[in-house]
N, C-alpha and C positions, 0 to 999 in steps of 0.2 A: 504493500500500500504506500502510495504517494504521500506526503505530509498534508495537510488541507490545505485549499487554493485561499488566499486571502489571510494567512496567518493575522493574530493579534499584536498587538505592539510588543517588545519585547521585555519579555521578565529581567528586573533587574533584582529583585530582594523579594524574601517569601512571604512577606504584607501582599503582595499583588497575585499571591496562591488563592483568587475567591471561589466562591461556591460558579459564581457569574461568569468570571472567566474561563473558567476550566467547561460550565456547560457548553457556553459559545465554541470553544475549540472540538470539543469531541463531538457536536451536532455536525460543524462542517467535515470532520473526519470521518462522518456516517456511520461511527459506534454508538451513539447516543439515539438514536428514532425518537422514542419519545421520554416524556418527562426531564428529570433535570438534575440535576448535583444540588443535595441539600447540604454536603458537610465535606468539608476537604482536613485531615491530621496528615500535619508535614512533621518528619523528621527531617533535617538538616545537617548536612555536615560540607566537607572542602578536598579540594585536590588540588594540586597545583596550580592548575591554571583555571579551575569552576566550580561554581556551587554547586555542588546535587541536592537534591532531595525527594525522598521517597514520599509516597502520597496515598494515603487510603481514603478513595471515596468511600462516599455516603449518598443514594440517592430517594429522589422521592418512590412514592409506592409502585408505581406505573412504570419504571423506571427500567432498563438493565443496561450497564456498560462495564466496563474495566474497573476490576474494584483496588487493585495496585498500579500504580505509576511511577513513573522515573523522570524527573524532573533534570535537566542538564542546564546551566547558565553562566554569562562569563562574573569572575569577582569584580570586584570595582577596578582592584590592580591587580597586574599580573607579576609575579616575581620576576619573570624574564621579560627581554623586551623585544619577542616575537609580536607582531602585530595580530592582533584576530582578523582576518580575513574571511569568515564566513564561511569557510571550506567545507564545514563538517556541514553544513546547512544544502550547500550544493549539492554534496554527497548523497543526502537524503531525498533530495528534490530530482535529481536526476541519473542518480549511479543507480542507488541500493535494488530499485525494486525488477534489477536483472537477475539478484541471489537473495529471494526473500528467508532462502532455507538455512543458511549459516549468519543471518545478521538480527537487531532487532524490530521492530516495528517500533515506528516512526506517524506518531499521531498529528504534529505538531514542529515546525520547524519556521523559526523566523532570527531576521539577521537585520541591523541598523548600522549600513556604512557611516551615519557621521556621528554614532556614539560608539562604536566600534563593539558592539555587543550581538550577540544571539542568544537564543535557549532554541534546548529541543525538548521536544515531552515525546518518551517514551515508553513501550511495555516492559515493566517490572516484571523481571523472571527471576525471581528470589525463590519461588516455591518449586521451580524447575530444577534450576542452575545454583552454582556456588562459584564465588573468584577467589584468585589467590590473592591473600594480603599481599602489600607492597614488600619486597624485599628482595635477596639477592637468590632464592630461591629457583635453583628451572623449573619447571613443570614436570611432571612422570613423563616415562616414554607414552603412554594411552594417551595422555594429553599431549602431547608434543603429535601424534599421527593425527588427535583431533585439530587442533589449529593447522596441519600442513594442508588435509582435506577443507577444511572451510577457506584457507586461503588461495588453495589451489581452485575452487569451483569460482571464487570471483576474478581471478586471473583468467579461468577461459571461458570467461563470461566473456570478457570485455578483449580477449585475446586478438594481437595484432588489427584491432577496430575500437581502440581509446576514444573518453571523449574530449577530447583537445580543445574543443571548444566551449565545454563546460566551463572550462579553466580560463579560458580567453587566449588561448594557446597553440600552434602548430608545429607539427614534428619538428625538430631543429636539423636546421641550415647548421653550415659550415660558420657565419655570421653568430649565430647563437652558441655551437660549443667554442668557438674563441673567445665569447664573452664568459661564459663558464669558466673556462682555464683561468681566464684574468680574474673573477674573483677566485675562486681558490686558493689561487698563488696567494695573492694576497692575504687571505684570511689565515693560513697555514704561517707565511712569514710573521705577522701578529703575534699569531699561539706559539712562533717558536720563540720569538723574541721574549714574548712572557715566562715560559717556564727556564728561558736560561739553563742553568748546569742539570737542570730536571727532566732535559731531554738529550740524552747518551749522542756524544760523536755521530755512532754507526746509525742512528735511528733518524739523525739528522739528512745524513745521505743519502738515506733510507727514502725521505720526503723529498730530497733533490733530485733525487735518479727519478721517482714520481713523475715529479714534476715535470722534468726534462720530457718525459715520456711520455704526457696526455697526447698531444696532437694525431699522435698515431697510433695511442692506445682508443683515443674517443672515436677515431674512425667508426668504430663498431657501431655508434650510436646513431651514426647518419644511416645505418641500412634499414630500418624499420621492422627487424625480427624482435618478434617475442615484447615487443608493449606492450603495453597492458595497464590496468586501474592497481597502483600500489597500495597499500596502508602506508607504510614506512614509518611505520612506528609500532612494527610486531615482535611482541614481547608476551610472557607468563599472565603479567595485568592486564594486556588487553583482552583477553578471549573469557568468555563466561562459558563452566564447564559443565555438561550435563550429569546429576544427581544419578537420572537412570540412564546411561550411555544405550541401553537395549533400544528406547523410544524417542531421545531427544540427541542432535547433535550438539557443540561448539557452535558458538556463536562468536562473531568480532565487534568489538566496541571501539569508540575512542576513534574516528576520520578524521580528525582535525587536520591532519597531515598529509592523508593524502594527494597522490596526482599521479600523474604516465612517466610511466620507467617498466626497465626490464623485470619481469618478473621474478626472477629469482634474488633480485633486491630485497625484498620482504627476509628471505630464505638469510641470508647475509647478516640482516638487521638483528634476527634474531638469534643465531648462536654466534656470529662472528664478534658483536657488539656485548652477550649478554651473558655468553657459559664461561667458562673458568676450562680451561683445556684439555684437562684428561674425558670430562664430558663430549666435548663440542669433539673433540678424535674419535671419541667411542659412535657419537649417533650420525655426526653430520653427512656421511654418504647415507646411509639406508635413512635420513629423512630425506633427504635431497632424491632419494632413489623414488618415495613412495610419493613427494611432489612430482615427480615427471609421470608416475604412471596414472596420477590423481589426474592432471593434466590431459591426458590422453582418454582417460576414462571419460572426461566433460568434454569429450569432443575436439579438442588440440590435436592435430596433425601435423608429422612433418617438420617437427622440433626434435631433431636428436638427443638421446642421452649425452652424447660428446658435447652438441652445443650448449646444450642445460649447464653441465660441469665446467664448460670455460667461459661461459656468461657470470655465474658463480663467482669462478675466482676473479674477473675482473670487479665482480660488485665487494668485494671482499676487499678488493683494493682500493676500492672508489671509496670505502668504507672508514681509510686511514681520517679522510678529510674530517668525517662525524664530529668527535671529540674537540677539533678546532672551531666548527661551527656552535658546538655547545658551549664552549666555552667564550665566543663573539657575542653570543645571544643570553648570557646572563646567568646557565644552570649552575648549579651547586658543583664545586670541585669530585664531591665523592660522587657525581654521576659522569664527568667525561672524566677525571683520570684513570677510574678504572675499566672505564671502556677503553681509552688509548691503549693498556698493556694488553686488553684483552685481542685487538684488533690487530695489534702488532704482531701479535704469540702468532694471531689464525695467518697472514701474511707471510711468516716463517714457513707453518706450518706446512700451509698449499705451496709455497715454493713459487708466490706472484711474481716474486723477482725473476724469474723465467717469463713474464709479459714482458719484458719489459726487452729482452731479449730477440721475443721471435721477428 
């Protein structure tokens, strides 16, 4: 289901959680037919960058709709000074309802460019699903095949036919990844200037040979294999895990991130960026293996396992830049420095520095 046409202003603080508001939005959603919302209990709590809160209606006699909701909204400030752009609004307005099967439903979505705010109202699968707490935690192997399969069915959804113009965007030109190189360089020189003696000789060179190396490594990007709608920001937190895996899949939360990149970017994001190594050695093929056959199960043709596995290690290496960029945009030191050593290790690992080579 699409979000309702004509969204309400947008929620900024949960005083404007009314009986009133919330009937108007679930009529236009077409869950509400008749009668109305006589009572809304908001629990409230925060995440980094928004307010949630959970919602238990209450309606009149006549009445039947959604009696849990999931309320998303931006805080007043944001720790980091990523812009909100709206993205997860778009998402819902014009990606989601390609893979209604691994994501949530989407009652409610609205976005204000000159206050810089959105909320989404969503279905609360609290009695379905469970998340993991925030933490340095991976997921079991079951859950790690459930997020590869939910994120592999919206990759070939949207497989080599992105919507680039959802974005305001088109495939990039040669003009476009030179402008890419140039910021990177630049953001990378910053981060290395900052950490000073914090970042090792070799690890240095490590970023200079990179560097030296995009224009012919990005080649890749101007062919238009393997696009696709990313999260890019797939991790343990993002997926909601089903209680009974017999009847219910993984679900993905959290688009604020997304956009069109190669798929196995996702695949990257999440153990290249987030496991600790004797991990991310032990599973990274056989999930990368069960993403390409997820892939091919949803219809993907014509995408080799060889290509999947050196798309991979170049996203792994694309992946060096991450921690610079988090660190440009504001996050907490214990979330890109321990991504940097992690990123580095998986770099070793795969043996990228053979891109750089062929």
């Amino acid at each position: 289901m699409k979000p309702a046409a004509g969204s309400s202003e947008v929620i900024t603080n949960v005083d404007e959680i009314t009986p009133g508001w919330l009937t108007g939005v679930l009529r236009r959603a077409r869950v509400l037919p008749q009668g109305s919302v006589v009572g809304v209990a908001v629990e409230a709590g925060s995440t980094s960058f928004s307010t949630i809160a959970r919602l238990r209606v209450t309606y009149s006699p006549a009445a039947r709709g959604p009696g849990r909701l999931f309320l998303k909204f931006s805080r007043p400030e944001h720790p980091v000074t990523t812009p909100e752009r709206g993205h997860e609004v778009l998402f819902y307005e014009h990606v989601a309802g390609r893979t209604p099967g691994v994501l949530v439903q989407c009652f409610d979505a609205a976005f204000s460019a000159e206050r810089g705010r959105l909320h989404l109202l969503l279905e609360d699968l609290a009695e379905s699903h469970v998340s993991e707490p925030p933490s340095q935690l991976p997921p079991t192997f079951d859950r790690c095949e459930g997020i590869v399969g939910a994120i592999a069915a919206v990759h070939a959804a949207w497989w080599e036919e992105p919507p680039w113009e959802v974005l305001g965007l088109r495939p990039p030109d040669e003009a476009a990844i030179e402008a890419r190189i140039a910021d990177v360089r630049l953001r990378v020189e910053r981060f290395a200037a900052f950490l000073a003696d914090r970042l090792s000789p070799e690890r240095r060179a490590t970023y200079r040979a990179v560097l030296a190396g995009l224009p012919r490594l990005y080649e890749r990007l101007l062919l238009g294999r393997a696009y696709t709608v990313v999260h890019d920001d797939l991790h343990a937190g993002n997926a909601l895990y089903p209680r009974d895996p017999s009847v219910e899949s993984v679900r993905l939360v959290d688009w604020q991130t997304w956009h069109v990149d190669l798929g196995p970017k996702d695949l990257a994001h999440m153990m290249a960026l987030f496991w600790f190594p004797e991990r991310r050695r032990r599973l990274e093929r056989p999930l990368l293996r069960r993403y390409h056959e997820c892939l091919a199960a949803n219809g993907v043709a014509g995408y080799s396992w060889d290509e999947c596995w050196a798309d991979y290690r170049l996203c792994v290496l694309r992946k060096l830049f991450h921690p610079a960029w988090q660190w440009d945009t504001g996050h907490h030191p214990n979330i890109w420095w321990n991504h940097l050593e992690r990123v580095f290790t998986a770099f070793d690992d795969l043996h990228c520095a053979e891109l750089l080579e062929s």
